[in-house]
C-alpha positions in Angstrom: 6.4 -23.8 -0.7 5.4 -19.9 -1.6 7.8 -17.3 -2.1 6.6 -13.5 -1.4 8.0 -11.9 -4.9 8.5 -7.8 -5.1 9.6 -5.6 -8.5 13.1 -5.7 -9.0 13.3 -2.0 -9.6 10.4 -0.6 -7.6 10.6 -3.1 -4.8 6.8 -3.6 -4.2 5.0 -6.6 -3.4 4.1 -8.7 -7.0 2.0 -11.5 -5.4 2.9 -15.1 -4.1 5.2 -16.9 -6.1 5.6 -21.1 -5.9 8.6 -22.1 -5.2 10.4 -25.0 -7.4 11.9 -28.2 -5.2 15.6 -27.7 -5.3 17.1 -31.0 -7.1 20.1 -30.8 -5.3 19.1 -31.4 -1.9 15.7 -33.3 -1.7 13.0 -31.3 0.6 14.7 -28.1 -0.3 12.9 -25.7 -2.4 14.4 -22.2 -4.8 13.5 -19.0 -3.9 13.1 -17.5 -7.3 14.9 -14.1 -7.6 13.2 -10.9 -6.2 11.5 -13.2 -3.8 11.1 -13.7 0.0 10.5 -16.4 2.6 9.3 -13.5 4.5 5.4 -12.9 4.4 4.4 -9.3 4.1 1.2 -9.4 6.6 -1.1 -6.5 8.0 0.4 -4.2 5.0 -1.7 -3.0 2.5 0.5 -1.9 0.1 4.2 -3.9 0.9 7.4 -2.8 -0.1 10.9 -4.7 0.7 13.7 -3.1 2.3 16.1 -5.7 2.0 15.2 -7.2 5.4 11.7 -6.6 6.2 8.3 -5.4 4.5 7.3 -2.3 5.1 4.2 0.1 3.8 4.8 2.3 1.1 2.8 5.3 0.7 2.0 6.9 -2.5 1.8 10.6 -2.5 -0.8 11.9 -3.9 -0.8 15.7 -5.6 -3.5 17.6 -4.3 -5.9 19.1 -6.6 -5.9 22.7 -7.3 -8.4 25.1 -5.6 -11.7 25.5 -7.6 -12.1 29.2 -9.4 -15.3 29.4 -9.7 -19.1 27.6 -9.5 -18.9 25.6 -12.4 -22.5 24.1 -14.1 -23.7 21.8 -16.6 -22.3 19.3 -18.7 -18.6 20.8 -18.1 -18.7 19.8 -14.3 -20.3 16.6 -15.2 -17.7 15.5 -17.3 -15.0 16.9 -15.3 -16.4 15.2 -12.3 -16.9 11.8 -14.3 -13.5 11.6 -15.6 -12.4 12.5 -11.6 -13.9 9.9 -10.6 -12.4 7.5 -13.0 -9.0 8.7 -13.3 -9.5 8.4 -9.3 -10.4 4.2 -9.5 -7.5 3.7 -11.5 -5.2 5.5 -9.3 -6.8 3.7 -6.5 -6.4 0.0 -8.6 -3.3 0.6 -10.1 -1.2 1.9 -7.0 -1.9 -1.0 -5.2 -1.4 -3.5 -8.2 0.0 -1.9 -11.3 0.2 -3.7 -14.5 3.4 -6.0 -13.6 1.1 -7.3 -11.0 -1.7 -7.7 -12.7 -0.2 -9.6 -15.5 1.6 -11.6 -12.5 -1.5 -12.3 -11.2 -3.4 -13.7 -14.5 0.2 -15.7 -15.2 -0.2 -17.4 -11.6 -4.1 -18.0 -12.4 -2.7 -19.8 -15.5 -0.4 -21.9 -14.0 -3.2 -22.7 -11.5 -5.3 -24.3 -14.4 -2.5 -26.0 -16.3 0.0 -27.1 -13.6 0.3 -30.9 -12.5 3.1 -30.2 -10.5 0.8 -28.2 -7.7 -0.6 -29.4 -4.8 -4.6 -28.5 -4.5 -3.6 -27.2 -1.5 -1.5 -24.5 -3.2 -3.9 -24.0 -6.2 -6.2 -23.1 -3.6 -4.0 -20.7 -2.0 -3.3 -18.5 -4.8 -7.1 -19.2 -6.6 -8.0 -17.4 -2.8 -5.9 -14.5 -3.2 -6.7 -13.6 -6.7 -10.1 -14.3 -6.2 -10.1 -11.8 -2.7 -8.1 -9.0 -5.1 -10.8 -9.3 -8.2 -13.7 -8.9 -5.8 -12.3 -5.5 -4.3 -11.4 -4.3 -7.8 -15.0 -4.9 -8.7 -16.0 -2.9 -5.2 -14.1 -0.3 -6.6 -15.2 -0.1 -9.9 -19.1 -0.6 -9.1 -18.6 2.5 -6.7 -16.9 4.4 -9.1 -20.2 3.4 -11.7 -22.4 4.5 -8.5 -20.8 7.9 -8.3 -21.3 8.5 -11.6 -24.8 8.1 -11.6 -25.2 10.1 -8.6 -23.0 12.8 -10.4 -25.6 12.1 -13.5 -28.8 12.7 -11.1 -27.1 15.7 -10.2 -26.5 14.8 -6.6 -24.0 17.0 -4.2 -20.7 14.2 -3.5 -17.9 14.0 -2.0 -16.1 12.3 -4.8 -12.9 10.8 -2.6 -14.9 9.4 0.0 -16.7 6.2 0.3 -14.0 3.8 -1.5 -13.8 0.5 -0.5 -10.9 -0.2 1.3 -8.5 -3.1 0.3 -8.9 -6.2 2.9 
């Protein structure tokens, strides 16, 4: 059986979580603390309330109002390291590190366990693999961008990103 586990402190949604048979009542399973039957569906970025899963929004500041025309190397690199610091804000709100070590620990367990079903290895081997290939959406557009910022091309750096499925 999987489990739907969130942050303790933060509440967000870790990843998918199997559940251990409960050796007190056979056909039973534990739901591991921090950890739902509850599947958070059509959310892109889940957050428990207690009850339910709901979306959490990140705020994000808005950038202060350019000064002046700005040329050369300076905007370049300014503009590079927007774009970067923008992939990693874009990566990391929806699965910060306590995810993504989550995620590698359950990839882990896929490879070593005996105790899964190849029904659930492929379950979780699904989800990882559909969350690596929109990180690597993310970070071949951020790489695009660049070059475009490196040819000298006129971009709207905050549009364009792929979208999380």
């Amino acid at each position: 059986m999987i489990a739907y586990s969130y942050d303790r402190e933060s509440m967000l949604y870790v990843g998918e979580t199997i559940c251990q048979p409960n050796p007190m009542r056979l056909g039973e399973h534990l739901i591991p603390a921090n950890a739902t039957k509850v599947k958070p569906s059509g959310l892109s970025n889940p957050k428990w309330d207690g009850c339910k899963w709901i979306e959490h929004v990140v705020e994000v500041e808005p950038e202060p109002p350019e000064t002046g025309e700005e040329t050369g190397e300076g905007r370049e690199e300014r503009l590079i390291t927007l774009i970067k610091n923008h992939a990693y804000f874009l990566i990391s709100s929806r699965f910060p590190s306590h995810k993504q070590r989550n995620l590698i620990a359950q990839q882990l367990e896929v490879i070593t366990s005996t105790d899964m079903t190849e029904e659930e290895k492929r379950e979780i081997t699904k989800s990882c693999n559909r969350i690596w290939r929109w990180v690597k959406k993310v970070r071949a557009y951020s790489n695009d961008l660049e070059d475009q910022i490196k040819r000298g091309d006129d971009i709207d750096i905050y549009e364009g990103w792929p979208e999380y499925p």
